[in-house]
N, C-alpha and C positions, 0 to 999 in steps of 0.2 A: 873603715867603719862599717859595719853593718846593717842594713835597710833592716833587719827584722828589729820589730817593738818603735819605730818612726809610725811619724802619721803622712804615711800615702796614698796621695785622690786616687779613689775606687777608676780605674783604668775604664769599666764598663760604661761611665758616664758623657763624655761625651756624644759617644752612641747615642745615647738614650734622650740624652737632648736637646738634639740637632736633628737628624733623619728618623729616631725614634724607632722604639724596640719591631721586633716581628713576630705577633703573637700565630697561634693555632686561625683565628679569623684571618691570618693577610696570607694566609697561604694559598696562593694560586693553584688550582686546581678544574680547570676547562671542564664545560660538559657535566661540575659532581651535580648530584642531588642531593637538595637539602631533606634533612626529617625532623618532624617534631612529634612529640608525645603528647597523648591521651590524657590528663591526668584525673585523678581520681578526685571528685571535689566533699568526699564522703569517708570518716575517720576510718570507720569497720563497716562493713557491709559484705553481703554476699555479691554476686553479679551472676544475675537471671539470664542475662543477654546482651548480646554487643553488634548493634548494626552498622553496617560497613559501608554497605548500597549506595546512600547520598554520600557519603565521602570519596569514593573510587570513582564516581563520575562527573566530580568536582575538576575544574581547571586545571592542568598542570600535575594532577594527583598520578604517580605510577603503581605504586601500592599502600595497601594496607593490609597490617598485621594483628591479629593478636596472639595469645599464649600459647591457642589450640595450631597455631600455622607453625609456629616458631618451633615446637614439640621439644622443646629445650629441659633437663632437670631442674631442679631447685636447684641452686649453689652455695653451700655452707658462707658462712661470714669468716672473717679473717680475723687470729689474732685470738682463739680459743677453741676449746671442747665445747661444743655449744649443741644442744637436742637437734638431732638431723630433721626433728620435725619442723624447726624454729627457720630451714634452710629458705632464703628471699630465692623468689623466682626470676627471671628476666624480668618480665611481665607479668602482671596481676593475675593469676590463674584459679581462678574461683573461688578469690575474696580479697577486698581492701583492706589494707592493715593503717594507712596514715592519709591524709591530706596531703596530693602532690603526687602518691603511686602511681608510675605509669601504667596502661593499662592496655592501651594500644601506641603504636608507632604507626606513623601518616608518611609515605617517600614521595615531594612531590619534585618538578625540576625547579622550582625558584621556594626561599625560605618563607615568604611571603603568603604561596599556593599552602605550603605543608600546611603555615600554622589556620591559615584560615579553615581547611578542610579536618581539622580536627575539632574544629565546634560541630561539625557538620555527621559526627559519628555517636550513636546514640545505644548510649549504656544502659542497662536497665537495671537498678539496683534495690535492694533489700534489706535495709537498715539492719544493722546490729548494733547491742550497746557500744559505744566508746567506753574504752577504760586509758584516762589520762592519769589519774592519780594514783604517783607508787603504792601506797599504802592498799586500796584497791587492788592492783594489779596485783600484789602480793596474797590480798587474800583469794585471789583465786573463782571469786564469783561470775566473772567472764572470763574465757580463756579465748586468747589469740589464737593461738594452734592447739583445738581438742586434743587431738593425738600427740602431744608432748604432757599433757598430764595437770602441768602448770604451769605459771608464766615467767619462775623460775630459768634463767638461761644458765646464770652459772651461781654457783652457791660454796663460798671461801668460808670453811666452817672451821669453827676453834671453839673449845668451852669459854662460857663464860663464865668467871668465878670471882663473886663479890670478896674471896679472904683477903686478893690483891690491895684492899683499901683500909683492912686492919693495920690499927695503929697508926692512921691518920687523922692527924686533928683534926683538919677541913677536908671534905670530899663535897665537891660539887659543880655541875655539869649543866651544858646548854644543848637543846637541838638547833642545828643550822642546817641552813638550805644554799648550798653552793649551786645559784640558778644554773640554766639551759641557756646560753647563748649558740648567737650564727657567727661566723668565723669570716663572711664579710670580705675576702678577697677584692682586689681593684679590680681583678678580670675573674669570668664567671666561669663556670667548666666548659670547655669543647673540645672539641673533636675531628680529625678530620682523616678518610682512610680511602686508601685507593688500590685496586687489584692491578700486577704487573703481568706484562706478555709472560714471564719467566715464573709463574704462578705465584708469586713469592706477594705476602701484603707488608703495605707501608702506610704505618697507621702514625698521627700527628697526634699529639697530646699535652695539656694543659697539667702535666702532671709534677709531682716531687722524686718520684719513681720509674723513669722508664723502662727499666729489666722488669720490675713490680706486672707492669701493665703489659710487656711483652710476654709473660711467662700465664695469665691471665688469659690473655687473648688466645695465645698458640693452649691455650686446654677447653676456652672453651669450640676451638676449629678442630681441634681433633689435631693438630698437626706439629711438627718439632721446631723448638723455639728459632730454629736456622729461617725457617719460612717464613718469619715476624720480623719485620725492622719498624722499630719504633721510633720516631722524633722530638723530644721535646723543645721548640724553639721557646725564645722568652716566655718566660711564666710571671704573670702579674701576681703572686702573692699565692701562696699556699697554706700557711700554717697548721699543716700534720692534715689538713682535710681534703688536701688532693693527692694522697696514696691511694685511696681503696679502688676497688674494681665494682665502678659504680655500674648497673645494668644500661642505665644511656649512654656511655661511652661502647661499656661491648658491643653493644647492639650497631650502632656505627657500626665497627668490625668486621662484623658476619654480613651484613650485608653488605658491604663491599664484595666483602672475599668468595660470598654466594651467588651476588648478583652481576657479579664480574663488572662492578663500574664505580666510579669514585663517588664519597658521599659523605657529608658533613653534618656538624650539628653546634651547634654555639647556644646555650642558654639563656632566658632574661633574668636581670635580675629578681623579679619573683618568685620564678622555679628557681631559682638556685637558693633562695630563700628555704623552700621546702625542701628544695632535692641534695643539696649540700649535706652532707652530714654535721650535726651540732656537735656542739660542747657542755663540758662541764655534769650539772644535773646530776651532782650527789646529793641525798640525805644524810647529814649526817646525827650523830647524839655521840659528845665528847664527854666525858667523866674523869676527871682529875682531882689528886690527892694530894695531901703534903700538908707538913708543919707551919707553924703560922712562922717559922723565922723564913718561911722562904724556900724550902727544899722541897721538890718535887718527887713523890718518892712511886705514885702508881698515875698510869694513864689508861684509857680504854677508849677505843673509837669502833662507833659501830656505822655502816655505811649501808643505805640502801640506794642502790647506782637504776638510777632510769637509763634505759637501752634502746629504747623508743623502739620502734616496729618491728624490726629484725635483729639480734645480738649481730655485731661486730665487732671493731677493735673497742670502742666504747666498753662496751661489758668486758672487758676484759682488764677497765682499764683501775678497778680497786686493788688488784694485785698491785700496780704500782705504786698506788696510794698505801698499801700496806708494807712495801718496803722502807718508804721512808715516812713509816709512821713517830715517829719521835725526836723526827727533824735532828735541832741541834743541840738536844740536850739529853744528859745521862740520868736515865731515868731509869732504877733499877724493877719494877715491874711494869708489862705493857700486855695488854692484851687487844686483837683485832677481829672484827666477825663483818660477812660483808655479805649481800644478794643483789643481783642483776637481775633485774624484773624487766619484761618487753611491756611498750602500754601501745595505743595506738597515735604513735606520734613519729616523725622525722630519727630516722637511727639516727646513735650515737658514733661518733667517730675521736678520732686524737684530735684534740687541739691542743695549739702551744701549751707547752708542759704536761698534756697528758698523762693525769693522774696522781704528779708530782706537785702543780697547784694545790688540789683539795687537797692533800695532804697535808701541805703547809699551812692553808687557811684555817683548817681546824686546830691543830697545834697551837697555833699563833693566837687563837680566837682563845683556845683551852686557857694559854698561860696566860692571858688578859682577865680573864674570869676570874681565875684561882688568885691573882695580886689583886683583882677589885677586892675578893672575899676577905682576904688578909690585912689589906689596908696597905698595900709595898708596893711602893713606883713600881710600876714591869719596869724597869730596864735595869732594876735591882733585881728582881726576879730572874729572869735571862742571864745575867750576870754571875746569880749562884747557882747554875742547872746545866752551864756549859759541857759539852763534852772537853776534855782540860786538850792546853797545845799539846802536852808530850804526852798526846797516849795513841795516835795515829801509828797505823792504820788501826782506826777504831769497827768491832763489832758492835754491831745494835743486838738489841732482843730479838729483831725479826731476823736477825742472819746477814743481815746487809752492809758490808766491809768498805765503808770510808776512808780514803786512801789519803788525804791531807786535809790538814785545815787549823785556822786559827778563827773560832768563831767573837772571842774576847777581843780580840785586835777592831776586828769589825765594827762592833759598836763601839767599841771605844773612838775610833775613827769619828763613825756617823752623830757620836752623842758632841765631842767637843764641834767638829765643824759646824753643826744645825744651832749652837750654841742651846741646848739644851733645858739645861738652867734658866735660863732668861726666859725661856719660853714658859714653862712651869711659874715662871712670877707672874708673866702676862697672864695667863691663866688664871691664877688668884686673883690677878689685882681685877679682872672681866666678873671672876664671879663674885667678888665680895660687892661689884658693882651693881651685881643682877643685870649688866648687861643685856640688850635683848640679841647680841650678838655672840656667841659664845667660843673659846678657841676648844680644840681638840687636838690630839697629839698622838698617833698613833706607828707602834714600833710594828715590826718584823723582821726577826732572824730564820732567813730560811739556809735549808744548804739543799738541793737536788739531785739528782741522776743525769747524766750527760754517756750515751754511748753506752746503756747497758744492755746486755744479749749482745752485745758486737759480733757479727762476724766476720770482719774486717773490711777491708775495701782496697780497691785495686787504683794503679795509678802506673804511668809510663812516663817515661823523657826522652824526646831524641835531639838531638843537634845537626843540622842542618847544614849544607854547605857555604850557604851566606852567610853561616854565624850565627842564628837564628836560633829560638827551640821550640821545640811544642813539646805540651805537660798534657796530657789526657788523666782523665779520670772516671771513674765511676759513679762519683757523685754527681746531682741538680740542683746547681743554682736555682732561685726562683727570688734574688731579689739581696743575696746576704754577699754577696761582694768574692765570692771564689774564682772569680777571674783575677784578681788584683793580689790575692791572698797568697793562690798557687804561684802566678809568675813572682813573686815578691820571694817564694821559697828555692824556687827555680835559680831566679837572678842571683839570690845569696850563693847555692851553691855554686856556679859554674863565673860567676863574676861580668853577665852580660846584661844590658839595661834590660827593666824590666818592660819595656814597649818593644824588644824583640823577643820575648815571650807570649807566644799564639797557647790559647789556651781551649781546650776541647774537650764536649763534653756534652751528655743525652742525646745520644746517636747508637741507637747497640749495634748498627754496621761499623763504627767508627769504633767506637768504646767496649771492647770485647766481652765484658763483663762488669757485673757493678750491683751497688746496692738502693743509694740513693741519699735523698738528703732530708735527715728528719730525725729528733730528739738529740738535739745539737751536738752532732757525731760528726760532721763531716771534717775540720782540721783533725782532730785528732784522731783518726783514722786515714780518711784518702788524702791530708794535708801531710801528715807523717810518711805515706808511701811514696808520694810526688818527692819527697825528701828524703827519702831513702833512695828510688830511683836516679834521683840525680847523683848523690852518691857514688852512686853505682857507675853511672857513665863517667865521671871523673876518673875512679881507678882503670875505666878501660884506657879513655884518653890517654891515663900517665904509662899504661903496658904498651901503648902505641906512639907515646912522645918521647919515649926512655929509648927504643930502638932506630927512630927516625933521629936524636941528640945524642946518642949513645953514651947515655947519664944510665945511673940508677932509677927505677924508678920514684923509689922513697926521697928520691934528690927534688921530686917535682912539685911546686904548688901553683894553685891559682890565683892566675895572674887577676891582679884587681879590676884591667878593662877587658879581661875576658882571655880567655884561652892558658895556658899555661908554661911556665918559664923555669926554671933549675933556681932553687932559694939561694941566694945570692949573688944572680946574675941574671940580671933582670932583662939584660939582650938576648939571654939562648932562650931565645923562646918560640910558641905556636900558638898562632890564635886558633881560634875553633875552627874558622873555615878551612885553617889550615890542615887541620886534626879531622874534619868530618873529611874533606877531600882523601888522606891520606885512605882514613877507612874503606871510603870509597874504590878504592882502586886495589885495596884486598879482599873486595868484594865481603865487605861488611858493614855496618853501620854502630852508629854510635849511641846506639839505643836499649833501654831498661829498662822492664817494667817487675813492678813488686805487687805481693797480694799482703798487704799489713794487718795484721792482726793483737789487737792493744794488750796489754798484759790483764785487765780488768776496766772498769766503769771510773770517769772517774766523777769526783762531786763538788762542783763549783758552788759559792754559799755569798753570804752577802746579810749586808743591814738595811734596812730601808725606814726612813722615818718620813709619816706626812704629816702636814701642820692643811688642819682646816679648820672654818668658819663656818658655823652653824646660827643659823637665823632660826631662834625658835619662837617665833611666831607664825612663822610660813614652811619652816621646816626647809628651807631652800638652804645645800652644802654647796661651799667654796672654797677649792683645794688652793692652799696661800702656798704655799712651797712642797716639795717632792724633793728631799737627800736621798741619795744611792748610795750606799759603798759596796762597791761588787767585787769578787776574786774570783777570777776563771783560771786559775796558773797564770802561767807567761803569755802576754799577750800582743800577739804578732804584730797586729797594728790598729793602736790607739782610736784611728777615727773610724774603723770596721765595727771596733766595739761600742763604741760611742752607740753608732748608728743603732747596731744591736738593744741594747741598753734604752735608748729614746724608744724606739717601739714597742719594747714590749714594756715597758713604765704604760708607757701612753696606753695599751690593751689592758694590762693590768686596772689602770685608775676606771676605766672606763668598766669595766664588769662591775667593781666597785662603789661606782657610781650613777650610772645608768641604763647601762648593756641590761638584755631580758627577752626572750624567747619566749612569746604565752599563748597559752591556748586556753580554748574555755573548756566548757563540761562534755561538750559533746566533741572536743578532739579538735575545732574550727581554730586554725593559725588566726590570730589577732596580730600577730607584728609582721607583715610578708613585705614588705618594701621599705624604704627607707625615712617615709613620710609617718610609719608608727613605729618603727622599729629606733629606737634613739641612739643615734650614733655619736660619740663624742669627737668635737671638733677642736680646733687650737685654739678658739675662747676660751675653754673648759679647763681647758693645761698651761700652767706657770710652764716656765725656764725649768728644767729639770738641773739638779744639781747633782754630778755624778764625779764621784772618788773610787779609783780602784786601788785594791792590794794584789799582791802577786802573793801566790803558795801553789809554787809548781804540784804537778802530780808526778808519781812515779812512772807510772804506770807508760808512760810515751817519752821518745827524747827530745818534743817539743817542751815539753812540760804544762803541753796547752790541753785546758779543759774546754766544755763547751758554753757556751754565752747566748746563746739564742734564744733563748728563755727563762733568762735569767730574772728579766726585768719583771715580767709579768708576775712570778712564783713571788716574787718579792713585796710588788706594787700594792695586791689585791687585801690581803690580810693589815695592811698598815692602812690602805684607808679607810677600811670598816672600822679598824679599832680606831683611829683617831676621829670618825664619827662618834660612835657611842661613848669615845673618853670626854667632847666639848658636853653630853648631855648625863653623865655620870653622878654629876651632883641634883637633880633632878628625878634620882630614883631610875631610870633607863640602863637596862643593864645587859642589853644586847637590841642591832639593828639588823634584819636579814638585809643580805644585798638583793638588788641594786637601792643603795641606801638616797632614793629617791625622795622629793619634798611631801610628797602623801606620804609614805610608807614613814620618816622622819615626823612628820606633824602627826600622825596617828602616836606612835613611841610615846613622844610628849604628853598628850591630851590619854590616853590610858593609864599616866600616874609610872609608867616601867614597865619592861616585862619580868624582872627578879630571873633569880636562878634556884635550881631546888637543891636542900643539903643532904648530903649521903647519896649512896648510890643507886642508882632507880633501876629497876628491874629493865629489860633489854626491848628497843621501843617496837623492835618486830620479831617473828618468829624464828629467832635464829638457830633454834636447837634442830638437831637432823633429825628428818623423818623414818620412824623404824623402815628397814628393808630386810628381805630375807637375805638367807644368806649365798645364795645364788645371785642376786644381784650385784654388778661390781660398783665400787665406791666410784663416785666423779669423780674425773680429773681436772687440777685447772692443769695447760699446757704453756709452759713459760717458752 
């Protein structure tokens, strides 16, 4: 019988809770120095001056830095073609762009010294306006970087042409605002790096990425990635915002590797508040058309993406919201326009689902609107607009090639289980009661991107002569159960338990090469090579068990408790120790490694229904159940996904309903710790109720998609519409999120906010600006 698709305890867990993980802080390191940063308490400003003096003669202080010491470039953002004038500095080099920019770095010998003798260094600053608000930022009236022109980073330009919505009986459209959340990790970013006799640095990281941060480091030392060993030990929690090459990790780095002495740095959660990269913070304005029976026949999403201070992967990230602009359904015209404005505020980065959420939020939001307009349950709606089973591999309008799927299947799943019907009675029977409690019922059909740009990922097997294996790879864990996953692929192939499966992994001295783990790529890349690797090492085994039994080779399979025997004689056989020994003494080993590279992307989809209570008198929501029906393909094992699945629901409700990122006028963080910043806890969340379907993808011969983010792309759009669906009859006919008891009790007491019919002219300046003809066109770079 086969271990793959059971439910098996995540092997990493006793570890974890008994002697307990070993983050970037427990890393023993004699003699380092600790540093802390400067930070900036001012949105925009110039900087007049930077005194040093009383800091360097402070306790414990060995140096202080600022931009003019460092004499370091700007360094482009990652993840676009972005205005080289837009490039972040290490350090603040004669001007603040957000609250939290570092500004100077403090080296003292205890963390305690650094951070104190950074109050002790004195800035002299020069107000500039803040420009927090896109719209603002767009028009251009302060600019961030003069010499880029405008606050333009990247600009996804498409005509926009109203004829897409002739012959539309109903055309009509909301603006929503997909807030700015903090991504909120258990552990915060650190750091820790130390220079060797052999000149060679070995830098400790908090990362999803360690090639990412190794290939970062070794450019900005000037030196070849051989000279960089990077470590990532357990990582509390990443979600896509511990990739980048944040300037306080490098900075560690270099001084190590300059000042020849080990040196660390661990963040509070305050700065990490600021210095973390956010999420989300599109604008968007959706416009949809179609017949009153229900057919969807134009859409149009227009998107202004806040980038906050510097573009990175954030701006970059409406191209992915423009690939799956049309979700799950066949909508024969579509048009998309998008700008990435900088304001002064915390850069943007990926978070969970990166660019594939708002995509679906607005969709999901569009087709709620367009069935209010017409008077048709959505889930009659969604029902007629599917993309159909037999037409996969489906192209969209935007080019983007969906490799399976059954999106019918899925609601139908999530509509009989949730019992549907019944709920729709309750419903009626609440409002004919005037109720002051009201229900709300809100769907979303999403499908996503999992592993697209892949360029594949590396993985090895060797077997051991106790019988043992080790699976290396190229991917980082940081929390989603790839110890358990790989040995589980491992043990299938080669037939040994999976507790003698040693599993290795974020180490580039160990791990030869790799990519890392982020936009739920890792099974179906480095899980399929660890599976192929083994593979591999079985047919050597059988080239080396066929001459030591002098069978055939094609005579041999694997033996169930491990090693291998001749099929139908279960005594001629070799266990592995037997078979690595043999190898052993032909001075060779029994070891694979493959570089996998997937046939294409593949796109995991799902139904998600929330049932909530809305008190409208107080505006106070109460999520009563949360259904999932998820498809990732084939799914290795059940309680991985599970886990999967509960979290990101739980992230998803939580944006949904109270997560929020705010600043005021002048750029000043209002949410930096966790005493304003509202974080949802397990009062807040029922029992998740979660159903899956299987629809392998082609594309891998797991047939496994990714799930990592499944939950969230799903969660978020179902509990906004099941807010605004309990207040519907009321005139309320959209809630921005976080669909908070203010922001719900205002909805109410303003009578709705309506939606406008026909198509509205485009809500920011998306037409291109003349250039001559010497000028070359932007690129965006995928």
């Amino acid at each position: 019988m086969s271990i793959l698709g059971n439910r098996v305890p995540r092997t990493e867990d006793p570890r974890l809770l008994t002697v307990g993980g070993s983050y970037v802080d427990d890393v023993e390191l004699p003699g380092a120095a600790w540093v802390a940063y400067v930070r900036s308490p001012i949105a925009h400003a110039r900087i007049l001056s930077i005194g040093t003096q009383a800091a360097e003669q402070a306790p414990g202080v060995i140096e202080v830095l600022t931009a003019a010491e460092l004499n370091e470039p700007p360094r482009p953002g990652s993840g676009g073609n972005y205005p080289p004038a837009m490039a972040r500095p290490l350090l603040a080099d004669g001007t603040v762009r957000f609250v939290g920019e570092p500004v100077a770095i403090v080296m003292a010998e205890t963390r305690a010294e650094a951070v104190d003798a950074t109050e002790l260094v004195e800035v002299d600053y020069d107000p500039l306006p803040a420009v927090v608000d896109v719209d603002k930022a767009l028009a251009g009236e302060t600019l961030l970087f003069p010499d880029a022109g405008s606050n333009v980073a990247i600009d996804v330009r498409g005509e926009l042409d109203d004829s897409i919505f002739e012959g539309c009986e109903v055309v009509v459209g909301q603006d929503i605002v997909n807030q700015r959340v903090a991504p909120c990790p258990m552990e915060t970013r650190a750091a820790a790096a130390s220079y060797g006799a052999d000149g060679r640095l070995t830098h400790w990281s908090a990362t999803q990425a360690p090639f990412g941060v190794r290939g970062a480091i070794a450019k900005l030392l000037g030196v070849e990635d051989a000279q960089v060993r990077v470590v990532a030990p357990d990582v509390g929690g990443g979600f896509g915002a511990k990739m980048g090459d944040y300037p306080e990790e490098l900075l560690v780095a270099w001084l190590a590797f300059y000042r020849k002495r080990a040196v660390r740095w661990t963040e509070s959660r305050s700065e990490s508040m600021l210095g973390l990269g956010h999420g989300r913070a599109q604008h968007q304005r959706v416009t949809i058309g179609g017949s009153r029976d229900g057919k969807i026949e134009a859409y149009r999403l227009e998107v202004l993406q806040d980038s906050g201070a510097y573009p990175h992967i954030g701006a970059f990230l409406p191209v992915l919201t423009r690939m799956m602009l049309t979700g799950v359904y066949d909508i024969e015209r579509a048009e998309f326009v998008s700008q990435s404005v900088v304001t002064n505020t915390t850069p943007l980065v990926a978070y969970r689902g990166a660019g594939r959420p708002e995509a679906a939020a607005a969709i999901e939001r569009a087709v709620d609107v367009f069935a209010a307009a017409i008077g048709m349950d959505p889930a009659e709606v969604r029902r007629k607009n599917f993309v159909a089973a037999d037409r996969f591999p489906f192209t969209t309008k935007t080019g983007t090639v969906y490799d399976s799927g059954d999106y019918g299947l899925v609601l139908g799943e999530l509509l009989a289980a949730s019992g549907y019907d019944e709920l729709r009675r309750e419903q009626a029977a609440r409002r004919a009661a005037h109720d002051r409690v009201q229900l709300g019922l809100g769907l979303s059909v999403y499908v996503e991107i999992t592993g697209g740009f892949d360029p594949g990922e590396y993985s090895s097997v060797e077997v051991l002569e106790d019988g043992s294996a080790v699976v290396t790879t190229g991917t980082s864990s940081h929390g989603q159960g790839h110890a358990t996953a790989w040995a589980m692929i491992v043990a299938e192939a080669l037939g040994i338990p999976i507790e003698k499966v040693k599993f290795v992994q974020s180490d580039t001295d160990v791990v030869p090469r790799g990519i890392g783990t982020f936009g739920s790529r890792s099974l179906q890349t480095g899980g399929v090579a660890a599976r192929q690797a083994a593979g591999q090492v079985v047919e050597m085994a059988k080239e080396l068990a066929a001459s030591v039994l002098e069978v055939d080779p094609a005579d041999l399979v694997v033996d169930p408790s491990g090693g291998l025997h001749v099929a139908g004689t279960p005594m001629a056989r070799l266990s592995w120790s037997d078979l690595s020994a043999a190898a052993s003494q032909r001075s060779s080993r029994l070891f694979a490694e493959v570089d996998f590279k997937p046939a294409g992307a593949s796109f995991p989809f799902g139904a998600h229904l929330a049932v909530v209570e809305v008190d409208t008198e107080t505006g106070l929501v109460r999520l009563r159940r949360m259904v999932a029906v998820d498809d990732a393909g084939r799914i290795l094992n059940p309680l991985l996904a599970d886990g999967q699945i509960h979290g990101g629901v739980g992230q998803g409700v939580a944006q949904a309903l109270v997560e929020e990122f705010r600043y005021d006028d002048e750029g000043n963080p209002l949410t930096t710790n966790f005493a304003d910043y509202t974080f949802i806890s397990a009062v807040e969340l029922p029992s998740f109720e979660s159903i899956r379907t299987e629809t392998p993808t082609p594309n891998n011969e797991l047939g496994a998609k990714g799930i990592g983010e499944a939950g969230t792309i799903g969660a978020t759009p179902a509990v906004q519409n099941a807010v605004v669906d309990a207040l519907s009859h009321l005139g309320v006919r959209h809630v921005d999120m976080p669909t908070t008891p203010e922001r719900v009790w205002a909805s109410i007491s303003s009578g709705g906010t309506g939606w406008a019919e026909g198509p509205r002219p485009p809500k920011w300046p998306f037409a291109a600006p003349e250039r001559t003809d010497e000028e070359p066109a932007e690129e965006v770079v995928f």
